[in-house]
SEVEX-620554 format. One record per residue (C-alpha): residue number from 0; x, y, z; residue in three letters. Coordinates in steps of 0.02 Angstrom, whole numbers, plus 50000, padded with zeros to 5 digits. Example, Ala and Ser with C-alpha at 12.3 -4.5 7.8 and 13.67 -1.06 7.14 Angstrom:
REM SEVEX-620554
    n      x      y      z  res
    0  50615  49775  50390  ALA
    1  50684  49947  50357  SER
REM end
This chain:
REM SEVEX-620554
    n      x      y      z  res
    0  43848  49980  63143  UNK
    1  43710  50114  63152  UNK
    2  43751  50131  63338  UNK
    3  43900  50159  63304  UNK
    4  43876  50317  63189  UNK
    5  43766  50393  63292  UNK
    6  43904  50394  63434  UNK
    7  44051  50473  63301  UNK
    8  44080  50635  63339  UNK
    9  44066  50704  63167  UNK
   10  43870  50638  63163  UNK
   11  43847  50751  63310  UNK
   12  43921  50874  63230  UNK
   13  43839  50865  63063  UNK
   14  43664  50853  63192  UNK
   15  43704  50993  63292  UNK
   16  43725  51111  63123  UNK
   17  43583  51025  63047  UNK
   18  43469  51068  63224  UNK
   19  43534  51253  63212  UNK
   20  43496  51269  63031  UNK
   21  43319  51223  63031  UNK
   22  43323  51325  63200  UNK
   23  43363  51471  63104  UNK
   24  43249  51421  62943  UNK
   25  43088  51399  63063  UNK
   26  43142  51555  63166  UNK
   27  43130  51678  63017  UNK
   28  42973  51628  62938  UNK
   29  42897  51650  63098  UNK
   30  42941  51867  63088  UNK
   31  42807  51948  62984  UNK
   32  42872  52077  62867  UNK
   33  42880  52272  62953  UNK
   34  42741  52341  62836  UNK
   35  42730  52529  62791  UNK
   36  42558  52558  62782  UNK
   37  42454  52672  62688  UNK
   38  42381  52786  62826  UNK
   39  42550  52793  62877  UNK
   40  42614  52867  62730  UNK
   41  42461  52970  62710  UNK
   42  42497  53027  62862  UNK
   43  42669  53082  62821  UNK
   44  42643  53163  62657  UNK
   45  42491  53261  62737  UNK
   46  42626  53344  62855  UNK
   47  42730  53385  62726  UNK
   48  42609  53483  62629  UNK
   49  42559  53567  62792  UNK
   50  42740  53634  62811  UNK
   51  42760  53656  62625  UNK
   52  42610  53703  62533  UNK
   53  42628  53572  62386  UNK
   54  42613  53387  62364  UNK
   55  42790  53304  62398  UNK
   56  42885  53278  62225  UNK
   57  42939  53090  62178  UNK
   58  43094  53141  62251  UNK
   59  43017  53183  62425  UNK
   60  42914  53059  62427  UNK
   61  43050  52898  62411  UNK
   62  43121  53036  62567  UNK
   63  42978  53003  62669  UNK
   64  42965  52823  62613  UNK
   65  43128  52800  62687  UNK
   66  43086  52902  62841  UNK
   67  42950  52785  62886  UNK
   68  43047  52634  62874  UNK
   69  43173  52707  62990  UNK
   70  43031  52753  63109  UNK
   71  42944  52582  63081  UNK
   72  43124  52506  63132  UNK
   73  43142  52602  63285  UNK
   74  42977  52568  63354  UNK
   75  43016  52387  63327  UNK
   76  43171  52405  63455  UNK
   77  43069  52522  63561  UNK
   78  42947  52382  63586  UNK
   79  43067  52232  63584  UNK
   80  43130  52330  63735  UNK
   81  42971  52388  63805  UNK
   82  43008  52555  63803  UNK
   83  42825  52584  63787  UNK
   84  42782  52503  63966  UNK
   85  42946  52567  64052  UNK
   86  42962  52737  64001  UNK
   87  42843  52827  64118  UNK
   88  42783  52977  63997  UNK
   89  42717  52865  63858  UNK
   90  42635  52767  63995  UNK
   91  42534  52928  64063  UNK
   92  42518  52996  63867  UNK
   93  42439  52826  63820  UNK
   94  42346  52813  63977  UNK
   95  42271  52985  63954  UNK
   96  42231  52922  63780  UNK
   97  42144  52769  63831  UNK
   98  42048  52881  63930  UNK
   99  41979  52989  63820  UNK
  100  41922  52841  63687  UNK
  101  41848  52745  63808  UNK
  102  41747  52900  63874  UNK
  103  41801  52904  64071  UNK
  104  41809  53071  64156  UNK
  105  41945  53105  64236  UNK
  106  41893  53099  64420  UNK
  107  41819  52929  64374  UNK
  108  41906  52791  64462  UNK
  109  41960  52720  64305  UNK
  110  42106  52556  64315  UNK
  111  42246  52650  64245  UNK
  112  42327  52487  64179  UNK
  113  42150  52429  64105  UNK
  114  42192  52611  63997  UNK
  115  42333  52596  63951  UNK
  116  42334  52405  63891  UNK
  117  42165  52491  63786  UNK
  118  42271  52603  63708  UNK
  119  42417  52473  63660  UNK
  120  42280  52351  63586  UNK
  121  42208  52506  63492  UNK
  122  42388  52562  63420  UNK
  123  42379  52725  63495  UNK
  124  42577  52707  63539  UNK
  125  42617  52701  63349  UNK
  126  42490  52841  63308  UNK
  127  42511  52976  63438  UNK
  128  42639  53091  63374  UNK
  129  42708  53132  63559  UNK
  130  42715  52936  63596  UNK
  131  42788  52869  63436  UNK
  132  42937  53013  63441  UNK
  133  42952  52984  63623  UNK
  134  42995  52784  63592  UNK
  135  43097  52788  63442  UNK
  136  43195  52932  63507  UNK
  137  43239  52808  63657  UNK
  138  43268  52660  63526  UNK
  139  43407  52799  63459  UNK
  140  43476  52785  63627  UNK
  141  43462  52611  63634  UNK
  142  43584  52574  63481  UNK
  143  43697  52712  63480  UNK
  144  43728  52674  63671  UNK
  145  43924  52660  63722  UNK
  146  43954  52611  63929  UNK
  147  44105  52682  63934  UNK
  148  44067  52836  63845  UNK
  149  44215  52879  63731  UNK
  150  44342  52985  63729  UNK
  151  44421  53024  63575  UNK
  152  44639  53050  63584  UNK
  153  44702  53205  63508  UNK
  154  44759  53058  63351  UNK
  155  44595  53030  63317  UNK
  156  44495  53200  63325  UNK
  157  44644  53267  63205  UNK
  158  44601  53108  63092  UNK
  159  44423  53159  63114  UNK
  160  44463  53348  63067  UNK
  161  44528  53282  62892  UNK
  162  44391  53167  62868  UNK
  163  44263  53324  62890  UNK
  164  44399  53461  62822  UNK
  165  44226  53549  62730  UNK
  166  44136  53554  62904  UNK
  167  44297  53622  62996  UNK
  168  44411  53707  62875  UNK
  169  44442  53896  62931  UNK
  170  44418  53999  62777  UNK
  171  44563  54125  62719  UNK
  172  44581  54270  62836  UNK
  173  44656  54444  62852  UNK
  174  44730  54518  63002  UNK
  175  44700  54707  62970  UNK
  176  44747  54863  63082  UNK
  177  44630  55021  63033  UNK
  178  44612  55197  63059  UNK
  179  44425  55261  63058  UNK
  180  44398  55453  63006  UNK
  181  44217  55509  62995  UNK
  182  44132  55513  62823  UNK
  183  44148  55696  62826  UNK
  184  44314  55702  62825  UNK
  185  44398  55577  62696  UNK
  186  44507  55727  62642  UNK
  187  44578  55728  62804  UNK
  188  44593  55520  62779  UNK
  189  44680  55533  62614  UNK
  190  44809  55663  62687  UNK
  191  44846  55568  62834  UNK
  192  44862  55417  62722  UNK
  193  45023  55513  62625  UNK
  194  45104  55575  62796  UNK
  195  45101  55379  62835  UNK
  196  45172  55318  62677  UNK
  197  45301  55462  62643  UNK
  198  45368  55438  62849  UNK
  199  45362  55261  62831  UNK
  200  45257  55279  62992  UNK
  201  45203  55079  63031  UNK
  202  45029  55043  63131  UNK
  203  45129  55024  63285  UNK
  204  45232  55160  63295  UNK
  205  45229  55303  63432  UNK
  206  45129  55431  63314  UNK
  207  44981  55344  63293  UNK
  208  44964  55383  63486  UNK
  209  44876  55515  63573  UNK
  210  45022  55649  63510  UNK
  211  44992  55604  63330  UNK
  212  44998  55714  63175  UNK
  213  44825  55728  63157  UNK
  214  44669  55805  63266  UNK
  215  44583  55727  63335  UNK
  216  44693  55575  63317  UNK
  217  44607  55410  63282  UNK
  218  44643  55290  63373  UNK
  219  44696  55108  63293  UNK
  220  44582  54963  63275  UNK
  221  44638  54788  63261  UNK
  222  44506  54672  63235  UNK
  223  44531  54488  63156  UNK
  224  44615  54398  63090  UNK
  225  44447  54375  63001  UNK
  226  44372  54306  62827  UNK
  227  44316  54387  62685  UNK
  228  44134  54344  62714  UNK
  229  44161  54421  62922  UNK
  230  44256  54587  62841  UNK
  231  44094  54608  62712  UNK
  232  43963  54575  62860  UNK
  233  44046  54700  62962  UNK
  234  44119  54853  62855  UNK
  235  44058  54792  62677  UNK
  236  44088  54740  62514  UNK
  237  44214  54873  62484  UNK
  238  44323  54860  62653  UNK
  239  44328  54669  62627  UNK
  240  44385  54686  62442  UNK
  241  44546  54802  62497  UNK
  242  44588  54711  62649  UNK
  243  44624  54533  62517  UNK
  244  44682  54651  62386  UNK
  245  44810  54789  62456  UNK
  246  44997  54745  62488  UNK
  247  45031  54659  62661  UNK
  248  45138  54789  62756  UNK
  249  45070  54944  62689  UNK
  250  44933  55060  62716  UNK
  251  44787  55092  62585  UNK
  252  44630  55178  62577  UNK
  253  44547  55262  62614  UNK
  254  44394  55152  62575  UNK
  255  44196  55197  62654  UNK
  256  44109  55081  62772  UNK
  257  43963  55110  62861  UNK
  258  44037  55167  63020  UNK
  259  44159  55314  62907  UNK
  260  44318  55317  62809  UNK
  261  44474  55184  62847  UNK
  262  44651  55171  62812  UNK
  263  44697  54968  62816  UNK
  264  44863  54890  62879  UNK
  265  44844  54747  62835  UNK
  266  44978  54646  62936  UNK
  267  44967  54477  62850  UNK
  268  44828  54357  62758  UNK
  269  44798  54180  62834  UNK
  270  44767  54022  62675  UNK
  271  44623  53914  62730  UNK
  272  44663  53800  62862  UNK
  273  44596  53693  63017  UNK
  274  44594  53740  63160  UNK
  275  44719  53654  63302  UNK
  276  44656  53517  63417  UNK
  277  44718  53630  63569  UNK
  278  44576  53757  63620  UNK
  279  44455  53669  63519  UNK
  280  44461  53509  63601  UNK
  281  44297  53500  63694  UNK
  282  44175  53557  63526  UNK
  283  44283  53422  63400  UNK
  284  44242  53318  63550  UNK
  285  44074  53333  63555  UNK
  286  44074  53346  63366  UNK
  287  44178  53177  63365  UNK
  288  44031  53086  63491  UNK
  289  43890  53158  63389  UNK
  290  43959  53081  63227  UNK
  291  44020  52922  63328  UNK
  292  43830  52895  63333  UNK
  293  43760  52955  63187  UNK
  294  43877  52821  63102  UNK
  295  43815  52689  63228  UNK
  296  43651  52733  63213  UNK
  297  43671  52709  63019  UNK
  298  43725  52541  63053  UNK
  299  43619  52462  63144  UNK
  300  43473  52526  63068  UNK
  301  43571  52448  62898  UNK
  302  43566  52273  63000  UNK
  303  43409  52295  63044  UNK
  304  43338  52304  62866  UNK
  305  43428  52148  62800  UNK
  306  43339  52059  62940  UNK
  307  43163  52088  62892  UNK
  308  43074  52102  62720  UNK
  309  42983  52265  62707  UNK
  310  42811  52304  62622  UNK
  311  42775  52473  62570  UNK
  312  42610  52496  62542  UNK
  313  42595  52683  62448  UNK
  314  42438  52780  62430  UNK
  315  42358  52812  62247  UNK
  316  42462  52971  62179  UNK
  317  42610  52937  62318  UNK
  318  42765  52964  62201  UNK
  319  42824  52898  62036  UNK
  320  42942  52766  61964  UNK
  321  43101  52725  61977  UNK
  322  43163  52548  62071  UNK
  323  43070  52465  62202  UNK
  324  42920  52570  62140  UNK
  325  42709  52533  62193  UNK
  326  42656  52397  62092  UNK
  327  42465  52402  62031  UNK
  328  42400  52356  62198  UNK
  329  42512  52493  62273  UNK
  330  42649  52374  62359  UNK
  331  42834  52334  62340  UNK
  332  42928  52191  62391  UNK
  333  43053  52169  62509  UNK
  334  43155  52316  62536  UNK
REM end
């Protein structure tokens, strides 16, 4: 009878599950919680008030809290990949390193691996500045790596224009034609401003050439179509102001810039839009990639964290409150 059972193939089944369970069970006691330690935070905070001046807030601080975990994360995949021995500048940084702590002059004959396994056991990968951004900035790589690289359609990058309309979205503009007078002579400006309007004389006509009414004539200037903020940086508050303000198809002024007096055209105002796929399509594609991995990035860093408990271990007077916050002995639980 017992025989028997053991051959059904349900009671392999129900074995097999039972086999990966415990699997599974055994296999994540065995990972140590990624701790955030003290110095490291120390560390951190230190470099903030370098760049600063002040002590970070309680606001910063959770900031930099979450900065280190990142980091702590990313050196994890660095190292699961061995980034650290592959990657040939962190191998001559951490030699270099080893090195100095252990004394050796240079034109010793030192064994280079002998250094750099030194520096490893003494941690000098995770507390060097140069090494540490060197290896998690390759553990970016590492999981925001696509093979093929994409390449978004025309469908998708417009899709990806609405999704970031605030990043992308063209402010209003004016398209303006002007006339520019010296500041000396605005008389003349205002003058030549009635002739215009009482001959109906548009900003393309024949006499705004050479054998205009007016010497010396001024010749016409058609910048744009540009935005308020463009028009203000350029001719001022002033010129900006008329050209979103005066009737389209008419001139006005004269109004002082800078450069002298102006009459405006302005030929017609633009609403706030985005710009078209065509003749932008290599920047929204690089645009597109760059948040293609930021977003990837995000999520595996996301998977990472419900893998492993986290300790943060904060120094005394390293932020306030709030959830997850230092308990007495200055650690938090699982994060």
């Amino acid at each position: 009878m017992l025989s028997r059972w053991l051959r059904a193939p349900l009671t392999h089944f129900l074995l097999i599950g039972l086999a990966l369970f415990l699997f599974q069970e055994l296999r994540s006691e065995e990972i140590p919680p990624l701790v955030i330690s003290r110095e490291r935070l120390g560390q951190l905070a230190a470099e903030w008030s370098s760049h600063s001046g002040a002590a970070p807030n309680a606001e910063e601080a959770e900031q930099l809290v979450e900065q280190a975990i990142e980091d702590e994360l990313l050196m994890e995949v660095a190292l699961d990949h061995g980034l650290h021995r592959e990657d040939p500048q962190v191998r001559r940084r951490l030699v270099r390193l080893g090195r100095f702590v252990s004394g050796a002059p240079e034109a010793a004959d030192a064994d280079e691996n002998e250094l750099f396994e030194q520096a490893l056991e003494l941690g000098l990968h995770r507390r060097d500045a140069l090494a540490r951004q060197r290896l998690t900035d390759g553990a970016r790589f590492l999981l925001t790596e696509e093979d093929p690289q994409p390449r978004p359609s025309d469908e998708e990058l417009r899709e990806y224009l609405q999704q970031e309309r605030e990043t992308f979205e063209l402010p209003p503009r004016a398209r303006v034609t002007q006339l520019l007078f010296p500041a000396e002579n605005r008389r003349q400006a205002a003058e030549v401003l009635g002739r215009l309007q009482s001959d109906g004389i548009g900003p393309h006509a024949a006499e705004l050439s050479e054998e205009g009414p007016w010497a010396p004539p001024p010749p016409p200037r058609r910048p744009g179509p540009l935005s308020r903020e463009d028009l203000q940086r350029r001719f001022g508050d002033a010129f900006a102001e008329l050209a979103f303000s005066a009737e389209t198809g008419s001139w006005a002024g004269p109004v002082s810039s800078p450069w002298g007096e102006h009459l405006l055209w302005v030929e017609e105002r633009l609403p706030a839009s985005l710009p078209e796929v065509d003749g932008n399509r290599e920047v929204l594609t690089e645009s597109w990639i760059l948040h293609r991995r930021r977003t990837r990035l995000a999520d595996a860093l996301e998977e990472l964290r419900t893998q492993r408990e986290i300790v943060v271990q904060r120094p005394p007077g390293f932020g306030t409150g709030g959830p997850g916050a230092a308990s007495s002995d200055g650690e938090e639980g699982p994060s």
